[in-house]
C-alpha positions in Angstrom: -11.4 24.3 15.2 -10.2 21.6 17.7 -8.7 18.8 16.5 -7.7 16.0 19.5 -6.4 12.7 19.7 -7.3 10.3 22.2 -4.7 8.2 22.3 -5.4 5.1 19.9 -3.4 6.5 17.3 -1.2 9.8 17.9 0.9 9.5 15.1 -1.7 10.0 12.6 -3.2 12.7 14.8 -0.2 14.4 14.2 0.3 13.6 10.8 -3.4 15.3 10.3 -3.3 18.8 12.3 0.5 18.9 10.3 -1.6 19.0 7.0 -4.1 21.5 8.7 -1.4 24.0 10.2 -2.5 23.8 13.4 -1.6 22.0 16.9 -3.2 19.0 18.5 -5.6 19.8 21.0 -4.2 19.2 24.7 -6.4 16.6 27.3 -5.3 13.6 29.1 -6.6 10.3 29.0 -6.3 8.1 31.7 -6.7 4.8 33.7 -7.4 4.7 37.4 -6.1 2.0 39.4 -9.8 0.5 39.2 -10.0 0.4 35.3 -12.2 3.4 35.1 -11.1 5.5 32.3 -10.5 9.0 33.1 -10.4 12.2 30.8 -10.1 15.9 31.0 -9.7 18.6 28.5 -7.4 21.0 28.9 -8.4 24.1 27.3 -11.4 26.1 26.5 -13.4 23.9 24.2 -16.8 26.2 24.5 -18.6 27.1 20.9 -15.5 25.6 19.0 -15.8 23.2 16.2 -14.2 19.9 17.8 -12.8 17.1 16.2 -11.6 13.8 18.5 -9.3 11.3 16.5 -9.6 7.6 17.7 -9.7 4.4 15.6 -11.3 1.4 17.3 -8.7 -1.0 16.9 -7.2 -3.0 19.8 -8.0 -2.8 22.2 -11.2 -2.0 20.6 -13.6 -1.9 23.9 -11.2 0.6 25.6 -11.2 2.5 22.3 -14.4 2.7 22.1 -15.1 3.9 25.8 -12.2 6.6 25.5 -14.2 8.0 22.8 -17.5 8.0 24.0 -16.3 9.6 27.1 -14.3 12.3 25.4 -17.0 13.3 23.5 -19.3 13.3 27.0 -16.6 15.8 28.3 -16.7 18.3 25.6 -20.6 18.1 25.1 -20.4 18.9 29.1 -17.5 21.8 28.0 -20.5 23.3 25.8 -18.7 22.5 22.6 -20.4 24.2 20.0 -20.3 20.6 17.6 -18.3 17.7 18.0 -17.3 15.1 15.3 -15.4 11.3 16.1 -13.2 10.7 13.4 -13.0 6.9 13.2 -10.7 5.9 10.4 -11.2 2.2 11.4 -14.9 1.4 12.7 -14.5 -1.7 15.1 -17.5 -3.8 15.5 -17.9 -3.3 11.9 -18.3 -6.6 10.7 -21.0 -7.4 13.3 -23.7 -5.6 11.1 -26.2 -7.8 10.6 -28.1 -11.4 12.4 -26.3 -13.9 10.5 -27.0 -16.3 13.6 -29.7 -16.9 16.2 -29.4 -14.6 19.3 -27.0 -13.0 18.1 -26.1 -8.5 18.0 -25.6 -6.0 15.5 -23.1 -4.7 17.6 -22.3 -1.9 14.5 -25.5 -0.6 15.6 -25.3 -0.6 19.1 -21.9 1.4 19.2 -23.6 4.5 16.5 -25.8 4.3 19.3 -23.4 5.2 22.1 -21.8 7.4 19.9 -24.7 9.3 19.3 -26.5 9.0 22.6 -22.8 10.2 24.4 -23.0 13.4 21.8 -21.3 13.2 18.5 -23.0 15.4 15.6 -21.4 14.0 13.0 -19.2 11.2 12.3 -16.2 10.4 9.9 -15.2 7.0 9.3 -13.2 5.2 6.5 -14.3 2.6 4.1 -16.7 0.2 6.2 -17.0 -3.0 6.5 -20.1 -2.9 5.3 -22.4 0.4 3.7 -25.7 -0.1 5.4 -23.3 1.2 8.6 -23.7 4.8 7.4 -27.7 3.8 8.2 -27.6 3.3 11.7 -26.8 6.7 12.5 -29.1 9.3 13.2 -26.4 12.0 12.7 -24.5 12.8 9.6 -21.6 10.4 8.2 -19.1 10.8 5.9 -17.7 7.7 4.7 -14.1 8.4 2.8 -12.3 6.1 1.2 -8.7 5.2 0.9 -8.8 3.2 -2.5 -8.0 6.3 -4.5 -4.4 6.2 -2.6 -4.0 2.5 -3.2 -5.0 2.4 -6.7 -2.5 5.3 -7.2 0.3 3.0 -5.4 -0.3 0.0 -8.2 -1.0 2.6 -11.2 2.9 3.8 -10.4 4.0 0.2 -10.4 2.7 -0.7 -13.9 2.3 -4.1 -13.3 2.0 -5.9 -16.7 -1.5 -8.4 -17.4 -2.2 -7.9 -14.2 -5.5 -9.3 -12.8 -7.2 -8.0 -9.7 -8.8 -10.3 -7.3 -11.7 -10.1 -4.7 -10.9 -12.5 -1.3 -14.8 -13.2 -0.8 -17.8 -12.3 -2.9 -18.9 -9.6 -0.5 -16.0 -7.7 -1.6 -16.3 -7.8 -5.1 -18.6 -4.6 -6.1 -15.4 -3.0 -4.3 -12.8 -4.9 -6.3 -14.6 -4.6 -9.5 -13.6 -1.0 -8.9 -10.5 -1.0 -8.1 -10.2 -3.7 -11.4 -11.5 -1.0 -13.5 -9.0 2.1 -12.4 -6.5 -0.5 -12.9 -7.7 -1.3 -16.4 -7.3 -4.9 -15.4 -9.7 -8.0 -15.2 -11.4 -9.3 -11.9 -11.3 -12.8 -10.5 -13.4 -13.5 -7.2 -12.0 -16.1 -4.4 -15.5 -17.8 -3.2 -15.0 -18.8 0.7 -17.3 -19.6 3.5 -16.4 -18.7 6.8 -16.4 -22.0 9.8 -18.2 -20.9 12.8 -16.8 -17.9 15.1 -13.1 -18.5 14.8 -12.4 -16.6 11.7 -11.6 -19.8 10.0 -12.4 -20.0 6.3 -12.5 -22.5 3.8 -11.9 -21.7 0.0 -14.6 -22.9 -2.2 -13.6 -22.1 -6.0 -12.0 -19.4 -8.0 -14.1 -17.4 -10.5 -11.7 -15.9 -13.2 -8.6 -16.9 -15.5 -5.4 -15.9 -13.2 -3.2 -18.6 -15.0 0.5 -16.9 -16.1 -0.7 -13.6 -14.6 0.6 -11.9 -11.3 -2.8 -11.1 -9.3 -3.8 -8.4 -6.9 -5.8 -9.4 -4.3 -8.1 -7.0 -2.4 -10.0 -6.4 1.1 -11.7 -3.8 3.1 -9.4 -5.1 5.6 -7.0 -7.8 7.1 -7.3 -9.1 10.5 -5.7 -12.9 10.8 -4.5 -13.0 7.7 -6.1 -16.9 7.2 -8.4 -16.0 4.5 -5.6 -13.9 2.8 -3.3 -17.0 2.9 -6.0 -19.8 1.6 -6.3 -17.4 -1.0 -3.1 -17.1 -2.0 -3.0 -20.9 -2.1 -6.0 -21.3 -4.6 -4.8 -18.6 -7.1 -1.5 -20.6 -7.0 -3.3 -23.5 -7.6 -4.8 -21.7 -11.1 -1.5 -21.2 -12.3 -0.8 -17.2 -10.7 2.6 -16.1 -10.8 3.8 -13.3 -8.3 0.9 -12.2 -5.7 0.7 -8.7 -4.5 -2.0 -8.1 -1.3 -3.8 -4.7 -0.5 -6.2 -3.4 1.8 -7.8 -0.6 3.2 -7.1 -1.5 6.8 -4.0 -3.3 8.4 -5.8 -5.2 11.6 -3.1 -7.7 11.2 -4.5 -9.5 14.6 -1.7 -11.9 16.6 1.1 -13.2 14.1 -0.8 -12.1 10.6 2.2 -10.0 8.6 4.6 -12.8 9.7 2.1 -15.8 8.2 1.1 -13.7 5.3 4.4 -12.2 4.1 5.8 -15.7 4.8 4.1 -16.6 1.6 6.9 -16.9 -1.1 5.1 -15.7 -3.9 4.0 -12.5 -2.4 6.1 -9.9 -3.3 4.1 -7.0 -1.8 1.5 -6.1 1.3 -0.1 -2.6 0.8 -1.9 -1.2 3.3 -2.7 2.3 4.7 -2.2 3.6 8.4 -5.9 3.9 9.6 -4.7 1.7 12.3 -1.5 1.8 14.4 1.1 -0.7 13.3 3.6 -1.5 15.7 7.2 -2.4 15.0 6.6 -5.6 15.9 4.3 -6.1 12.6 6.3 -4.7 10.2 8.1 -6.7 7.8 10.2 -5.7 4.5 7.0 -6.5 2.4 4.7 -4.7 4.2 4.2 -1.1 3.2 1.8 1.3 4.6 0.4 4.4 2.9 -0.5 7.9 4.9 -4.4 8.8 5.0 -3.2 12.0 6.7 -3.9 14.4 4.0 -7.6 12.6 3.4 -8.7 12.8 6.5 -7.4 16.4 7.1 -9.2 17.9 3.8 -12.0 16.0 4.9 -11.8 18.0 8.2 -11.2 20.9 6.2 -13.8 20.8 4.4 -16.9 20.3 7.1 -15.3 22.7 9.5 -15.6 25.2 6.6 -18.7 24.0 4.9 -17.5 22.5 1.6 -18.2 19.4 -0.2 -16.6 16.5 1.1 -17.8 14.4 -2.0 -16.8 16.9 -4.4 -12.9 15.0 -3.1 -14.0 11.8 -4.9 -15.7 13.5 -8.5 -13.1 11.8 -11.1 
């Protein structure tokens, strides 16, 4: 085994090849002066089983080219199979023609990935399922809800009531409701053209007197989040508490959501790099080290990766 990071996210690369016992795998990425990404592996590489770590956050393109590129040098190295572990899928809410003339960008990046020469791919709770179907390789989808579920149980939040921030999230939340043993409101929005504006339509559910969970796949502007917040205060919530798979927290987000004075907690895990600048004394962010490395684990040695998830 080979396990690599590219360079969007070394602390986590670290974190995950601590929990397998084993060193990150040394190569250099780089920029020449002309913008042309540049990368070279640095040791033998040939039959081995190689992993390359690289979330597509920001900035997402140069992410995404990094990967693609590292995983053309190793194909080239006669790697025996190479896997992109993507713990944060960029792109992923362009997955569908919701507009005239518009991409499905999620498409068009599996299909760099797996023109450049990935066999398999690991991501972490997408956007959107029907992802996993525009790959012609295998993908194991994980998810980090166990770990944030866990976080609340500990908490032991009395009447608490979990909350979806759109209807397309609310299969999702309905689950995370029902490990909570708690009851599931839904925030009905509709997003205004490209700007990732929304506007709040109506709240499904009784919240009034009760502190409320909200939850997301992920967090990017934190605008939704906030209008949100606003309309559950409107039916009479009491303290808020926000989680989500991925922290995007795009521009000024952690300042405008933890400026909410009701919040009393921001939960998220560390798929994607938060920088210091973003971090706030309500924010917390839980490791998804250890699931990623038993995931890794697991397909290097042939084992069930859903057998992780069996309650």
């Amino acid at each position: 085994m080979a396990v690599f990071s590219v360079g969007a996210h070394p602390e986590l690369s670290a974190a995950i090849c601590e929990y397998l016992h084993i060193s990150v795998g040394q190569m250099e990425v780089d920029k020449f002066n002309n913008e042309n990404t540049f990368v070279r592996i640095l040791e033998n590489v040939r039959s081995r089983d190689v992993f390359f770590i690289q979330p597509t956050s920001a900035p997402v393109n140069d992410n995404i080219m990094e990967l693609l590129i590292s995983v053309d040098a190793a194909k080239r190295a006669s790697a025996g199979r190479i896997t992109v572990v993507i713990p944060y899928y960029g792109y992923g809410r362009t997955d569908k023609k919701d507009q005239p003339r518009v991409p499905i960008t999620a498409r068009l990046v599996a299909d760099l990935l797996t023109t450049a020469g990935a066999d398999r791919v690991i991501t972490v709770d997408l956007h959107a399922g029907q992802i996993q179907g525009f790959f012609n390789i295998p993908v194991d989808e994980l998810t980090v809800v166990p770990i944030l579920v866990d976080y609340f149980l500990k908490m032991k939040i009395p009447d608490l009531v979990v909350a979806a921030t759109d209807v397309g999230i609310s299969k999702a939340a309905r689950n995370v409701a029902q490990r909570l043993n708690a009851p599931l409101a839904i925030v009905e929005k509709r997003r205004l053209g490209n700007d990732d504006t929304t506007e709040v339509l109506s709240l499904i559910g009784d919240v009034k007197g009760r502190p409320v969970l909200t939850f997301d796949d992920e967090i990017d502007t934190g605008g939704s989040l906030v209008s949100a917040f606003g309309a559950l205060k409107e039916a009479g919530a009491t303290d808020l508490y926000a989680t989500a798979s991925h922290g995007i927290f795009s521009n000024d987000a952690t300042k405008k959501i933890c400026g909410v004075e009701d919040l009393v907690e921001l939960v998220v895990t560390d798929t994607v790099p938060i920088s210091e600048e973003k971090s706030h004394p309500k924010l917390t962010i839980l490791q998804s080290s250890d699931l990623l490395g038993e995931a890794i684990y697991r397909i290097h040695n042939g084992h069930s990766v859903g057998e992780m998830f069996t309650y």
